[in-house]
PDB file of N, H, CA, C and O in Angstrom:
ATOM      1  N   UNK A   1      13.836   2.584  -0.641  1.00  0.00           N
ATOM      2  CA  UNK A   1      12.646   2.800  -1.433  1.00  0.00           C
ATOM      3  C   UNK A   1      11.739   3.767  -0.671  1.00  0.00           C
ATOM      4  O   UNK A   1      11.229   3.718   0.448  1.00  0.00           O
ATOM      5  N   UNK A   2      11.710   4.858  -1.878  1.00  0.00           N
ATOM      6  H   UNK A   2      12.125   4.897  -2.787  1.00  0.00           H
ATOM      7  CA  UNK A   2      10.323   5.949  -0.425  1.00  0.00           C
ATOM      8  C   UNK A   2       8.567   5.930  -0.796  1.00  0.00           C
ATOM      9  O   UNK A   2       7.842   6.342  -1.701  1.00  0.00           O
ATOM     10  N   UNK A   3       8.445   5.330   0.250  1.00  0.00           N
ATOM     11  H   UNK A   3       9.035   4.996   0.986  1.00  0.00           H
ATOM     12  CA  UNK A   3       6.870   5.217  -0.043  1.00  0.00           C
ATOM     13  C   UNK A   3       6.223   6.226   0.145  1.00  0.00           C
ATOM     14  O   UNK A   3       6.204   6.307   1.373  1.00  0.00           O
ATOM     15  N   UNK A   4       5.678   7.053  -0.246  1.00  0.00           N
ATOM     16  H   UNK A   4       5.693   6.988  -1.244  1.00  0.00           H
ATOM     17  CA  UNK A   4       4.969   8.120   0.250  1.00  0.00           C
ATOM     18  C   UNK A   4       3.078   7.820   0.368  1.00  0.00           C
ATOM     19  O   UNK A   4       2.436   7.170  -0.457  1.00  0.00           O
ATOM     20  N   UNK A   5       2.664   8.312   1.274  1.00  0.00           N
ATOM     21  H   UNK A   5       3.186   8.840   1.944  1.00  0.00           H
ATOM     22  CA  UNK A   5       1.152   8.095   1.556  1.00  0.00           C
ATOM     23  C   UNK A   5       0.603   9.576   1.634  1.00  0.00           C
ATOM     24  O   UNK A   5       1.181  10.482   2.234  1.00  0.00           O
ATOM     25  N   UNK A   6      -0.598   9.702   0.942  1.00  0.00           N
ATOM     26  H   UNK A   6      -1.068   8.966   0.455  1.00  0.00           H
ATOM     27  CA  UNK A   6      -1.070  11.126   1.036  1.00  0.00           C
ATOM     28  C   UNK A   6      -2.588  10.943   1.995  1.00  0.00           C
ATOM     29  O   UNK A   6      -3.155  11.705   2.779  1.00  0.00           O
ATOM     30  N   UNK A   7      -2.830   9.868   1.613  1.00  0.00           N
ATOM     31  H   UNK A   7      -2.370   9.249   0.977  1.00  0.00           H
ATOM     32  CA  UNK A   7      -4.335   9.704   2.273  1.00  0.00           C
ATOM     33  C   UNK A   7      -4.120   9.075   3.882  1.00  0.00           C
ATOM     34  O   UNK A   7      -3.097   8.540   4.310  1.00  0.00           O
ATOM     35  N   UNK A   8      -5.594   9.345   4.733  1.00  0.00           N
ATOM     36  H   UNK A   8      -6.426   9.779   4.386  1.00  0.00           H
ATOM     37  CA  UNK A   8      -5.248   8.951   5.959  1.00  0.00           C
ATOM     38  C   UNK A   8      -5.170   7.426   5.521  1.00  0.00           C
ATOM     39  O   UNK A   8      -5.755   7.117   4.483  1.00  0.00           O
ATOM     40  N   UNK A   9      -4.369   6.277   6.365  1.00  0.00           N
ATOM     41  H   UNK A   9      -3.893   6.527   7.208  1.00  0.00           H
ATOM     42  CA  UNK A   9      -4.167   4.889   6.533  1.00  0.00           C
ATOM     43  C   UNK A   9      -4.754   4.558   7.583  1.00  0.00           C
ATOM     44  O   UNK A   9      -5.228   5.508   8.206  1.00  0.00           O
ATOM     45  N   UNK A  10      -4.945   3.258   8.145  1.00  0.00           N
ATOM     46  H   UNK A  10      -4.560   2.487   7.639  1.00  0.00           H
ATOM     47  CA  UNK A  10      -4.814   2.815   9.185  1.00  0.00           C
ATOM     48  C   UNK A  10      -3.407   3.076  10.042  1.00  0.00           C
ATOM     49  O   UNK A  10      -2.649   3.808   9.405  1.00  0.00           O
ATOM     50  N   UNK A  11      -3.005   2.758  11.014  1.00  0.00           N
ATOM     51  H   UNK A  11      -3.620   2.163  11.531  1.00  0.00           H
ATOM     52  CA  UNK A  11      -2.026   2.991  11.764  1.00  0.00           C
ATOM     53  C   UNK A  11      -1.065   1.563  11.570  1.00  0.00           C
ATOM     54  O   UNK A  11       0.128   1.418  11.302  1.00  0.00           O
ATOM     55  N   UNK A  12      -2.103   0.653  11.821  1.00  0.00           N
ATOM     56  H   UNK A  12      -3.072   0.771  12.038  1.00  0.00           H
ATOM     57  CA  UNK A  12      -1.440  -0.972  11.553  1.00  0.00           C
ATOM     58  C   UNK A  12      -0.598  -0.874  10.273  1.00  0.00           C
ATOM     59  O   UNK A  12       0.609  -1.105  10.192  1.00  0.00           O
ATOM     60  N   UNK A  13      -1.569  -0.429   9.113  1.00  0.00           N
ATOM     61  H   UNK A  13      -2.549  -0.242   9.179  1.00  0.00           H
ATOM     62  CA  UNK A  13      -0.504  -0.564   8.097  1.00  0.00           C
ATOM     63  C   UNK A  13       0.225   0.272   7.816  1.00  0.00           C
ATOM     64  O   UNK A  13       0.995  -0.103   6.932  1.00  0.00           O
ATOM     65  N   UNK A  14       0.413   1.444   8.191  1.00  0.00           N
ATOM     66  H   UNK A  14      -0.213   1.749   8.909  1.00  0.00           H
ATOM     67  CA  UNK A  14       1.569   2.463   8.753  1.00  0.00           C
ATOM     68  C   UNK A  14       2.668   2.001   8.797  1.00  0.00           C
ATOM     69  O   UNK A  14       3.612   2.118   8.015  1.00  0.00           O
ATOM     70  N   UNK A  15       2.473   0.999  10.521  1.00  0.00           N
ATOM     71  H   UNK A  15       1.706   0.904  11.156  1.00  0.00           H
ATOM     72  CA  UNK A  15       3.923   0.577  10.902  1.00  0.00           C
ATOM     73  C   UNK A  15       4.357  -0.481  10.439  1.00  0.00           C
ATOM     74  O   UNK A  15       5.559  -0.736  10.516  1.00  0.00           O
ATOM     75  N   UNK A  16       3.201  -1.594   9.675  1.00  0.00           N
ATOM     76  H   UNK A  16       2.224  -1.387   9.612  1.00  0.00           H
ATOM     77  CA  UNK A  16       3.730  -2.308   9.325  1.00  0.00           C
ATOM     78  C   UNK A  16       4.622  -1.923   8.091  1.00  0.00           C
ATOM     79  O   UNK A  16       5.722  -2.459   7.962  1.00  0.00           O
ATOM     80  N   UNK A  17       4.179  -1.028   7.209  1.00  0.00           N
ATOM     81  H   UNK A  17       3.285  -0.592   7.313  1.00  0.00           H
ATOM     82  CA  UNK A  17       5.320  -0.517   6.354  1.00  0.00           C
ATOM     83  C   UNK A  17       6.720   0.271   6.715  1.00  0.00           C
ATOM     84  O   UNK A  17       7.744   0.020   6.079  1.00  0.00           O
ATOM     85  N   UNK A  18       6.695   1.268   7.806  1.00  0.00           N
ATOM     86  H   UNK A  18       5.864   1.472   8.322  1.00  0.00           H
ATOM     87  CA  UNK A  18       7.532   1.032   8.894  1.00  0.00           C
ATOM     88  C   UNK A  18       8.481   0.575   9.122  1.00  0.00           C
ATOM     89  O   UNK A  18       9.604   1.072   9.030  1.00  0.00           O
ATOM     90  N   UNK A  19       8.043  -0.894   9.605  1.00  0.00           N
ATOM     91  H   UNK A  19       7.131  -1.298   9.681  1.00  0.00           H
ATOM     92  CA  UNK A  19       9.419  -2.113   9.887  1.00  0.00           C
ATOM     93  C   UNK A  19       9.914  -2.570   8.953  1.00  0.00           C
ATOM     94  O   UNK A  19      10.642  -3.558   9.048  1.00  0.00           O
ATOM     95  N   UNK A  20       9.627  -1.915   7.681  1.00  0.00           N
ATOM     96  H   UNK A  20       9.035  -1.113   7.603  1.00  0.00           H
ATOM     97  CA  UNK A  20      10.509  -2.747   6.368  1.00  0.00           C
ATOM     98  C   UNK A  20      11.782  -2.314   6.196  1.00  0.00           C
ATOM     99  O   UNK A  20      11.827  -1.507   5.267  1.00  0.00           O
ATOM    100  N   UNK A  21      12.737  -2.492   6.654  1.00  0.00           N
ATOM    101  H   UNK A  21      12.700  -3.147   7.409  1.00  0.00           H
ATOM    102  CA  UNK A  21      14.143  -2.284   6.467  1.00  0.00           C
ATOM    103  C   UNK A  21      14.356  -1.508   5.203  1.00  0.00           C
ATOM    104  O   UNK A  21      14.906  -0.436   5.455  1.00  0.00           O
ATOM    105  N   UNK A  22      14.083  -1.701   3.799  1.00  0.00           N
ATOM    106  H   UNK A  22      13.636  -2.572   3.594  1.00  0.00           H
ATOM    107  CA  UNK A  22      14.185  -0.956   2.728  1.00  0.00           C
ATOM    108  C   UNK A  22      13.520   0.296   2.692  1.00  0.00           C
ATOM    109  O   UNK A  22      13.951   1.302   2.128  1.00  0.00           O
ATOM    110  N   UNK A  23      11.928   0.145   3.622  1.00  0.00           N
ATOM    111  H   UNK A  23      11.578  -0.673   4.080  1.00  0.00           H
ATOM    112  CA  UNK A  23      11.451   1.223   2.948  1.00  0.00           C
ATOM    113  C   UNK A  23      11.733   2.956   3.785  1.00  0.00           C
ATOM    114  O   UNK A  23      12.297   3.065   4.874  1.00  0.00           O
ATOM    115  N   UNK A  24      11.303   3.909   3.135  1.00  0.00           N
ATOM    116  H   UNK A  24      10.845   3.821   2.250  1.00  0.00           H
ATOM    117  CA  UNK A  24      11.545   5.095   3.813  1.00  0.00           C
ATOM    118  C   UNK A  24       9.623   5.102   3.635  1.00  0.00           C
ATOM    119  O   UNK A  24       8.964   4.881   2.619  1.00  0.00           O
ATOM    120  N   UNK A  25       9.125   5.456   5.100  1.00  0.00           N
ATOM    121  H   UNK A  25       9.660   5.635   5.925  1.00  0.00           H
ATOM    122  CA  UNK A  25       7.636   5.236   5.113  1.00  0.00           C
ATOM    123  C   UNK A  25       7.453   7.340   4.606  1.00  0.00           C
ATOM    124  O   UNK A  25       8.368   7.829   5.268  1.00  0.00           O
ATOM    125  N   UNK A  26       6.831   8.396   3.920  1.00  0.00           N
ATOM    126  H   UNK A  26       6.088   7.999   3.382  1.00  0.00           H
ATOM    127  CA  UNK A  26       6.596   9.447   4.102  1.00  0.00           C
ATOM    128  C   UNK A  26       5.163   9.521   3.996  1.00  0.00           C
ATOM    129  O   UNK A  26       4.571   9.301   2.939  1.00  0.00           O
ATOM    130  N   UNK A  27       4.618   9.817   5.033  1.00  0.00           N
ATOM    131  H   UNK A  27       5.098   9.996   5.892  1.00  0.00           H
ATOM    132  CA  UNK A  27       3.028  10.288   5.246  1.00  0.00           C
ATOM    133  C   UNK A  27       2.295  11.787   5.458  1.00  0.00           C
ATOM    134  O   UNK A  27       1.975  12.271   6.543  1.00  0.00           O
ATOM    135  N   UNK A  28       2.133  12.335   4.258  1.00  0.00           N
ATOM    136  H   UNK A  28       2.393  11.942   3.376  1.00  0.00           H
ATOM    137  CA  UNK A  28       2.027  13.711   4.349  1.00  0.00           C
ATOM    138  C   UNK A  28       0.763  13.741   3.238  1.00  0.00           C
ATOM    139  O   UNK A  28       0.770  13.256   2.107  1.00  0.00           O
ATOM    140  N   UNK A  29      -0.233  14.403   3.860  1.00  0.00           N
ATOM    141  H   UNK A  29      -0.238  14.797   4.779  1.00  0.00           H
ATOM    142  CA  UNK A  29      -1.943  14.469   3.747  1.00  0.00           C
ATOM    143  C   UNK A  29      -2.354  15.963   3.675  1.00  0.00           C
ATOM    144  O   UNK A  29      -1.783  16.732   4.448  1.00  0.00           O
ATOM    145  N   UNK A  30      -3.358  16.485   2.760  1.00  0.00           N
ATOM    146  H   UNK A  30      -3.822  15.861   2.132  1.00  0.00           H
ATOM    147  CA  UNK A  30      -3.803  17.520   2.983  1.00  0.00           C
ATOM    148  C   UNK A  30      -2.736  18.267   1.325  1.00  0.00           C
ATOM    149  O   UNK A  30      -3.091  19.380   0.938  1.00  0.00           O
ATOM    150  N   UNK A  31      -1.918  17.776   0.788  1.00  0.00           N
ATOM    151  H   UNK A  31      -1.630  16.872   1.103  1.00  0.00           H
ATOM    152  CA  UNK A  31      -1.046  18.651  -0.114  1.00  0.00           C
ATOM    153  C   UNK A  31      -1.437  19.050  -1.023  1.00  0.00           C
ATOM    154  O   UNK A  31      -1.931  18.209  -1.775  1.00  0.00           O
ATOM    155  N   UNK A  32      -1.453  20.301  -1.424  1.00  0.00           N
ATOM    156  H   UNK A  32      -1.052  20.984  -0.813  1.00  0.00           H
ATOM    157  CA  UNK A  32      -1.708  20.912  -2.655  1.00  0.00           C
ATOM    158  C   UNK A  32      -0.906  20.583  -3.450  1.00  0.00           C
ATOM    159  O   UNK A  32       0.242  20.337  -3.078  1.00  0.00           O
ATOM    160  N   UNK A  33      -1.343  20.463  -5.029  1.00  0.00           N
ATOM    161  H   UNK A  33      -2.275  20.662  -5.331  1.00  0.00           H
ATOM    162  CA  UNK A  33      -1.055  20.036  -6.111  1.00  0.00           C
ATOM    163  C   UNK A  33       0.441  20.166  -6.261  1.00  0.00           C
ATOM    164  O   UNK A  33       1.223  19.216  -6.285  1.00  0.00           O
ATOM    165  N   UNK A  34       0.756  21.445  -6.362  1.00  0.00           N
ATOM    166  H   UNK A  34       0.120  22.216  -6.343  1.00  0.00           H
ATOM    167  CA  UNK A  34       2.402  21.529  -6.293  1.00  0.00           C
ATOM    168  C   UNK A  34       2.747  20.615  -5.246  1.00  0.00           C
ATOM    169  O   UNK A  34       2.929  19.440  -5.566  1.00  0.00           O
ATOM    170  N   UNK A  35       2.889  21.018  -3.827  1.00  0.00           N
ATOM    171  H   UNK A  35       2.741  21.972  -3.566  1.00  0.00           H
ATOM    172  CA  UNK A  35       3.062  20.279  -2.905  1.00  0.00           C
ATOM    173  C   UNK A  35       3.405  18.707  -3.278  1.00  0.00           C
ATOM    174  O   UNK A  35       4.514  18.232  -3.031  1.00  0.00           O
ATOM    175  N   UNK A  36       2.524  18.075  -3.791  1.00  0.00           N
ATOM    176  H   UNK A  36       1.623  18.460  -3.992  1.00  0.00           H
ATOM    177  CA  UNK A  36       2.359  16.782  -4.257  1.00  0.00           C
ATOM    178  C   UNK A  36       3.591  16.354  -5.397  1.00  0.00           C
ATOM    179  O   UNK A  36       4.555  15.591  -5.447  1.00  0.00           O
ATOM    180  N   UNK A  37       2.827  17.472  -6.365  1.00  0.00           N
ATOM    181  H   UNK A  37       2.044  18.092  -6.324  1.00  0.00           H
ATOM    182  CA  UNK A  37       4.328  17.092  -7.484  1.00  0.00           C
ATOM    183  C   UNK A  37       5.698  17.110  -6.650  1.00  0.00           C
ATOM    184  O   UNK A  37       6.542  16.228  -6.811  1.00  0.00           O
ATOM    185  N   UNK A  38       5.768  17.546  -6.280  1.00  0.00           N
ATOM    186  H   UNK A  38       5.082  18.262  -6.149  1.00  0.00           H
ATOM    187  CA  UNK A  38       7.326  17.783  -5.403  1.00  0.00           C
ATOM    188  C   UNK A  38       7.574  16.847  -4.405  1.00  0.00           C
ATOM    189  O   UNK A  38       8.698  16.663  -3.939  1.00  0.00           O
ATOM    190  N   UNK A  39       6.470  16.181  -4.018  1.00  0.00           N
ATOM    191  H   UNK A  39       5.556  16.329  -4.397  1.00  0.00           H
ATOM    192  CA  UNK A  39       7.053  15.038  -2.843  1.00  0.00           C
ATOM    193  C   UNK A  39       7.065  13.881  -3.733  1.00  0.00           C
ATOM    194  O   UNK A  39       8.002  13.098  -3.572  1.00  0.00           O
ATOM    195  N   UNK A  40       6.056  13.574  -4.803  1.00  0.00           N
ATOM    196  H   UNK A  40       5.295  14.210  -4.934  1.00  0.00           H
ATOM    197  CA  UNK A  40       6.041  11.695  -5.593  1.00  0.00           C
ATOM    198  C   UNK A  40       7.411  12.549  -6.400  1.00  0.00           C
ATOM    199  O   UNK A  40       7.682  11.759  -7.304  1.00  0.00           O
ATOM    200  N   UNK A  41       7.960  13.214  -6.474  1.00  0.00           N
ATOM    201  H   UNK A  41       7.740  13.856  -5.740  1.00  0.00           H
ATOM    202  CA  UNK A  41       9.053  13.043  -7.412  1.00  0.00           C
ATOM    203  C   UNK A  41      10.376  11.902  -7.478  1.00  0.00           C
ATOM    204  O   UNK A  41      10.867  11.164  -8.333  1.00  0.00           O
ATOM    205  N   UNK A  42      10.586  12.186  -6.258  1.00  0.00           N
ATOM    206  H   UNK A  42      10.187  12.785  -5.563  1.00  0.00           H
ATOM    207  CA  UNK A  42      11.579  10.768  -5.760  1.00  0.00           C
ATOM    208  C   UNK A  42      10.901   9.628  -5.161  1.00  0.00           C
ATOM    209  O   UNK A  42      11.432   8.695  -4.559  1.00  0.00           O
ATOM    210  N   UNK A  43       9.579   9.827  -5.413  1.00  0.00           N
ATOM    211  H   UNK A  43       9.148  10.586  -5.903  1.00  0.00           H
ATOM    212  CA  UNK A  43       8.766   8.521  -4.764  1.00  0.00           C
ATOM    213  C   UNK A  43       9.283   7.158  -5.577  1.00  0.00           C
ATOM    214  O   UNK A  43       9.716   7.302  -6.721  1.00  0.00           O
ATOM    215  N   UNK A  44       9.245   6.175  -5.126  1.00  0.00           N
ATOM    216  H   UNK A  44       8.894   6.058  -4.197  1.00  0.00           H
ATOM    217  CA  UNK A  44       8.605   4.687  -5.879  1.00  0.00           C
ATOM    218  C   UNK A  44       8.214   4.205  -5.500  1.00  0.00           C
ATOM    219  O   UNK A  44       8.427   3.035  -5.816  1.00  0.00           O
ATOM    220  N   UNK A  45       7.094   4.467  -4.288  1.00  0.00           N
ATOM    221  H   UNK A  45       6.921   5.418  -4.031  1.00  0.00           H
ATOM    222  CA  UNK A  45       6.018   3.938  -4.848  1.00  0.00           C
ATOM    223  C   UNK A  45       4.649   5.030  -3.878  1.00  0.00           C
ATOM    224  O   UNK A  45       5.048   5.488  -2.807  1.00  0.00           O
ATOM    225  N   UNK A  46       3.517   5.293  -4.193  1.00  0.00           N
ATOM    226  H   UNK A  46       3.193   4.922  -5.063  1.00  0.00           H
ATOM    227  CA  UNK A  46       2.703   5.965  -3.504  1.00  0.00           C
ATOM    228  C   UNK A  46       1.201   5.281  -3.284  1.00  0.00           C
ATOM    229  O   UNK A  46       0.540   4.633  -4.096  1.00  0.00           O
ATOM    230  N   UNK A  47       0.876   5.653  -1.869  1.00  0.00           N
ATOM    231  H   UNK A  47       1.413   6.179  -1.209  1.00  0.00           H
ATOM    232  CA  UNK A  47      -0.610   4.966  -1.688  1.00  0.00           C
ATOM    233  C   UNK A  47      -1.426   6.257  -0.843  1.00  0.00           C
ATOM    234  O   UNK A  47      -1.217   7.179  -0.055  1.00  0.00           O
ATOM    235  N   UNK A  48      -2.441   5.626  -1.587  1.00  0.00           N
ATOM    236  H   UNK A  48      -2.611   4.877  -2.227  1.00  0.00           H
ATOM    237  CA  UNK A  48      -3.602   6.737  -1.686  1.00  0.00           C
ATOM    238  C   UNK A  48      -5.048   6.183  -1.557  1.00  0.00           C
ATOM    239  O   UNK A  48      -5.532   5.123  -1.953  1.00  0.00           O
ATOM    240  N   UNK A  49      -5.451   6.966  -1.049  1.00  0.00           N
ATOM    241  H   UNK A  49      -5.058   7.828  -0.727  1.00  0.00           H
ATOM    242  CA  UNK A  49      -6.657   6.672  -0.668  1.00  0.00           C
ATOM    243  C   UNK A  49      -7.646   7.261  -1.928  1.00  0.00           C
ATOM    244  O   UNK A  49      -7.165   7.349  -3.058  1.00  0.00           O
ATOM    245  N   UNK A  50      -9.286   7.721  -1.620  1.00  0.00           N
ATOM    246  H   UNK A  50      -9.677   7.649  -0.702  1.00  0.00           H
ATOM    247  CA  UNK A  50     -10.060   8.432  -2.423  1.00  0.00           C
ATOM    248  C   UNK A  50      -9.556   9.965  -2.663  1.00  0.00           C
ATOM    249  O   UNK A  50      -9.544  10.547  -3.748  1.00  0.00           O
ATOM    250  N   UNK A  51      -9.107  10.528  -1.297  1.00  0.00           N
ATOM    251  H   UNK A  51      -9.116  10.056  -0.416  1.00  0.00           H
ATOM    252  CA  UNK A  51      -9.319  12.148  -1.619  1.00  0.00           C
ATOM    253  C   UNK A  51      -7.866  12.538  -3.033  1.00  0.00           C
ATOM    254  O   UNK A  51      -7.872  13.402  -3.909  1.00  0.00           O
ATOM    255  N   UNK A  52      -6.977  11.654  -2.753  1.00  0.00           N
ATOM    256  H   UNK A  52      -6.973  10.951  -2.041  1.00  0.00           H
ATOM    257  CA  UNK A  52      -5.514  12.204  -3.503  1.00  0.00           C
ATOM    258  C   UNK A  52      -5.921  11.637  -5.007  1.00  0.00           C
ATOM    259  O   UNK A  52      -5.893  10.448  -5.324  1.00  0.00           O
ATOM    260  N   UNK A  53      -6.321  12.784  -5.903  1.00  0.00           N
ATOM    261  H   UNK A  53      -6.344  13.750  -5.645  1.00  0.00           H
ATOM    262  CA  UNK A  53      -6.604  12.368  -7.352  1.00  0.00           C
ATOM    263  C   UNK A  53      -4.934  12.199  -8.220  1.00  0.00           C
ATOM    264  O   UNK A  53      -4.083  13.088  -8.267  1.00  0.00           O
ATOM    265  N   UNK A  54      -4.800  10.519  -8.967  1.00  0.00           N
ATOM    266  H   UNK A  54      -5.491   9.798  -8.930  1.00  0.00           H
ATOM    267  CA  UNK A  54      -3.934  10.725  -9.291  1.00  0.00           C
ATOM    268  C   UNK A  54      -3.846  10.825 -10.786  1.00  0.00           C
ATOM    269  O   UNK A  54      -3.974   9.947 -11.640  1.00  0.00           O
ATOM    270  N   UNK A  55      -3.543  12.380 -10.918  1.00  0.00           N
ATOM    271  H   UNK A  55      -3.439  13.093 -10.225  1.00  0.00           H
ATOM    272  CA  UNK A  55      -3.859  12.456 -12.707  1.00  0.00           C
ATOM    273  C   UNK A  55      -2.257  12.216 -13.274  1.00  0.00           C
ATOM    274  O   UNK A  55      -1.269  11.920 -12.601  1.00  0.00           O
ATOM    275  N   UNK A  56      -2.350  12.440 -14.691  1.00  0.00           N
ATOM    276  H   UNK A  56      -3.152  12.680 -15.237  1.00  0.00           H
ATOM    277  CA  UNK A  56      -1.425  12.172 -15.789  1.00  0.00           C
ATOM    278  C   UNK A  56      -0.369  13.012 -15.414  1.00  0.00           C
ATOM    279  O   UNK A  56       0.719  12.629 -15.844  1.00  0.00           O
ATOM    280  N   UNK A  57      -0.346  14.242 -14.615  1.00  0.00           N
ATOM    281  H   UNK A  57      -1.230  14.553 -14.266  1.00  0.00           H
ATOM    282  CA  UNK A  57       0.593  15.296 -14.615  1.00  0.00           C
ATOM    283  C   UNK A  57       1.178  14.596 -13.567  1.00  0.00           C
ATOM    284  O   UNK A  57       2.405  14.651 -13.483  1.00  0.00           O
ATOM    285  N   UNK A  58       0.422  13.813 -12.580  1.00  0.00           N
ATOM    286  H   UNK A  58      -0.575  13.769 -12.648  1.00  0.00           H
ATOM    287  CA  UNK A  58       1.268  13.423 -10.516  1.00  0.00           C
ATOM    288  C   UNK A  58       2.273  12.428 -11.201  1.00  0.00           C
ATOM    289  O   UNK A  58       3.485  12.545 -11.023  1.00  0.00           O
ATOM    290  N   UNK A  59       1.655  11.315 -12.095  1.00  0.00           N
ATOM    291  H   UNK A  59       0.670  11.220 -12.239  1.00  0.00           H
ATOM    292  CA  UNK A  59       2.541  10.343 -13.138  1.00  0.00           C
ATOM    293  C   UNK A  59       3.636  10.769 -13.667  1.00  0.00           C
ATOM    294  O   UNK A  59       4.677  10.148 -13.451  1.00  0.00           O
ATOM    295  N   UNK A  60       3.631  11.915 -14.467  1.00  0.00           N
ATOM    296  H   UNK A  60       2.785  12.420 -14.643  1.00  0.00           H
ATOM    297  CA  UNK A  60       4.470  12.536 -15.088  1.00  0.00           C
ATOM    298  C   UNK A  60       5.356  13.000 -14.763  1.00  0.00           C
ATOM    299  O   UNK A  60       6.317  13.166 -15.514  1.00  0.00           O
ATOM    300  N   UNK A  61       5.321  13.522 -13.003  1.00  0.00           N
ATOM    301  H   UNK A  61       4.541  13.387 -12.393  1.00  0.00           H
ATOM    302  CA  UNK A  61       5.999  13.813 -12.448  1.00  0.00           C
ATOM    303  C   UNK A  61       6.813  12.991 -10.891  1.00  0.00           C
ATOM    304  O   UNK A  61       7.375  13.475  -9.909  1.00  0.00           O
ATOM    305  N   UNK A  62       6.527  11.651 -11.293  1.00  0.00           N
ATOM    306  H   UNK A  62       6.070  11.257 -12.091  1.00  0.00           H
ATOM    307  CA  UNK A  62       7.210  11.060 -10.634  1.00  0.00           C
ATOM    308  C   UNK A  62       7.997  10.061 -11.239  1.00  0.00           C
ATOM    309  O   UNK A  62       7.598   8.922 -11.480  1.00  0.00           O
ATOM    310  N   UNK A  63       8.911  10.419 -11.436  1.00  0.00           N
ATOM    311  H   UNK A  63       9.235  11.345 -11.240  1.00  0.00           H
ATOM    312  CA  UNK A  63      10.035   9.709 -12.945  1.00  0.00           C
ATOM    313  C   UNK A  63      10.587   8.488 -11.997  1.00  0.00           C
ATOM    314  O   UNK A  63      11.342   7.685 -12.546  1.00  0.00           O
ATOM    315  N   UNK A  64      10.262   8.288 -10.603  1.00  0.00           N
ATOM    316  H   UNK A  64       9.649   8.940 -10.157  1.00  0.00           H
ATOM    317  CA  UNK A  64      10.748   6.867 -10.048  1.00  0.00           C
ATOM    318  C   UNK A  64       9.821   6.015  -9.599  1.00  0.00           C
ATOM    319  O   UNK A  64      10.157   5.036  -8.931  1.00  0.00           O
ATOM    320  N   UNK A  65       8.720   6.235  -9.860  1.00  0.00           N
ATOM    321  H   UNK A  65       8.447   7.030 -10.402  1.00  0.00           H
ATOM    322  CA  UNK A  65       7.466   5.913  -9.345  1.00  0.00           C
ATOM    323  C   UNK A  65       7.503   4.377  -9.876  1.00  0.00           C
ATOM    324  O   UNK A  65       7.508   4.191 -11.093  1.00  0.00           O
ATOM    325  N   UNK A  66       7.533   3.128  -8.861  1.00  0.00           N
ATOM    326  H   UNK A  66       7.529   3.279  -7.872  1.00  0.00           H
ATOM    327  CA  UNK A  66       6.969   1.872 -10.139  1.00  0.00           C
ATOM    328  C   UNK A  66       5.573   1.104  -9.270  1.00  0.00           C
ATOM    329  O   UNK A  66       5.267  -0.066  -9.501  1.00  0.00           O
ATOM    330  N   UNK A  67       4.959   1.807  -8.449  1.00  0.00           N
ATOM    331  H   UNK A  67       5.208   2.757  -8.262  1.00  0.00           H
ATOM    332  CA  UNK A  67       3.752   1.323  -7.987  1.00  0.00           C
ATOM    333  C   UNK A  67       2.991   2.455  -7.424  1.00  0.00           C
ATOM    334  O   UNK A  67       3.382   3.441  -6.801  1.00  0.00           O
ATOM    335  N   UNK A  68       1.551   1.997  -7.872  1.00  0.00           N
ATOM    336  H   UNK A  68       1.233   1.195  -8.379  1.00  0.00           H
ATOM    337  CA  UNK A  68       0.329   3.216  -7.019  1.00  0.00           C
ATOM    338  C   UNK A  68      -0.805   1.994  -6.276  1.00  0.00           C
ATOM    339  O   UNK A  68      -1.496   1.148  -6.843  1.00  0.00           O
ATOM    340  N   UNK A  69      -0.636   2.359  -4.561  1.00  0.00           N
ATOM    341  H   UNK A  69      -0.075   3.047  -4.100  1.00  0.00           H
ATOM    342  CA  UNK A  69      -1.800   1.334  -4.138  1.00  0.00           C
ATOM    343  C   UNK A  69      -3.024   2.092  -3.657  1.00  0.00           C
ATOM    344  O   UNK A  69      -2.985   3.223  -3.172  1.00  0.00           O
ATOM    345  N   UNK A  70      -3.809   1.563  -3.788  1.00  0.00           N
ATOM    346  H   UNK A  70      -3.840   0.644  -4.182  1.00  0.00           H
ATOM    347  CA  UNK A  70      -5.045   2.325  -3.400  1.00  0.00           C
ATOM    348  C   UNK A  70      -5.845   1.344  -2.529  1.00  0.00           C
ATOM    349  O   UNK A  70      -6.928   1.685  -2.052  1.00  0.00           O
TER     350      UNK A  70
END
């Protein structure tokens, strides 16, 4: 399962996502819009903080997506 994170996290919950045997942790911050579409594409699941706006098109374009945490 690839989690992707766009916003800064804590570090704790970093690794604690990390040590999850299933998950693939990807933490990449700062992405422009394309950028973005192209990484949640194979996401399922993404967490985000305030700065990463998630509109109808980031949705649209993540056809594996089955969770957004904020």
């Amino acid at each position: 399962m690839k989690i992707l994170i766009t916003d800064p996290l804590s570090e704790e919950g970093v690794d604690y996502l990390k040590q999850q045997p299933d998950f693939e942790v990807v933490c990449r911050s700062d992405l422009s819009l394309e950028a973005l579409l192209s990484e949640v594409r194979d996401a399922d699941g993404l967490i985000v903080r305030s700065k990463t706006q998630v509109t109808q098109e980031v949705i649209e374009n993540a056809s594996q997506l089955r969770v957004i945490g904020r």
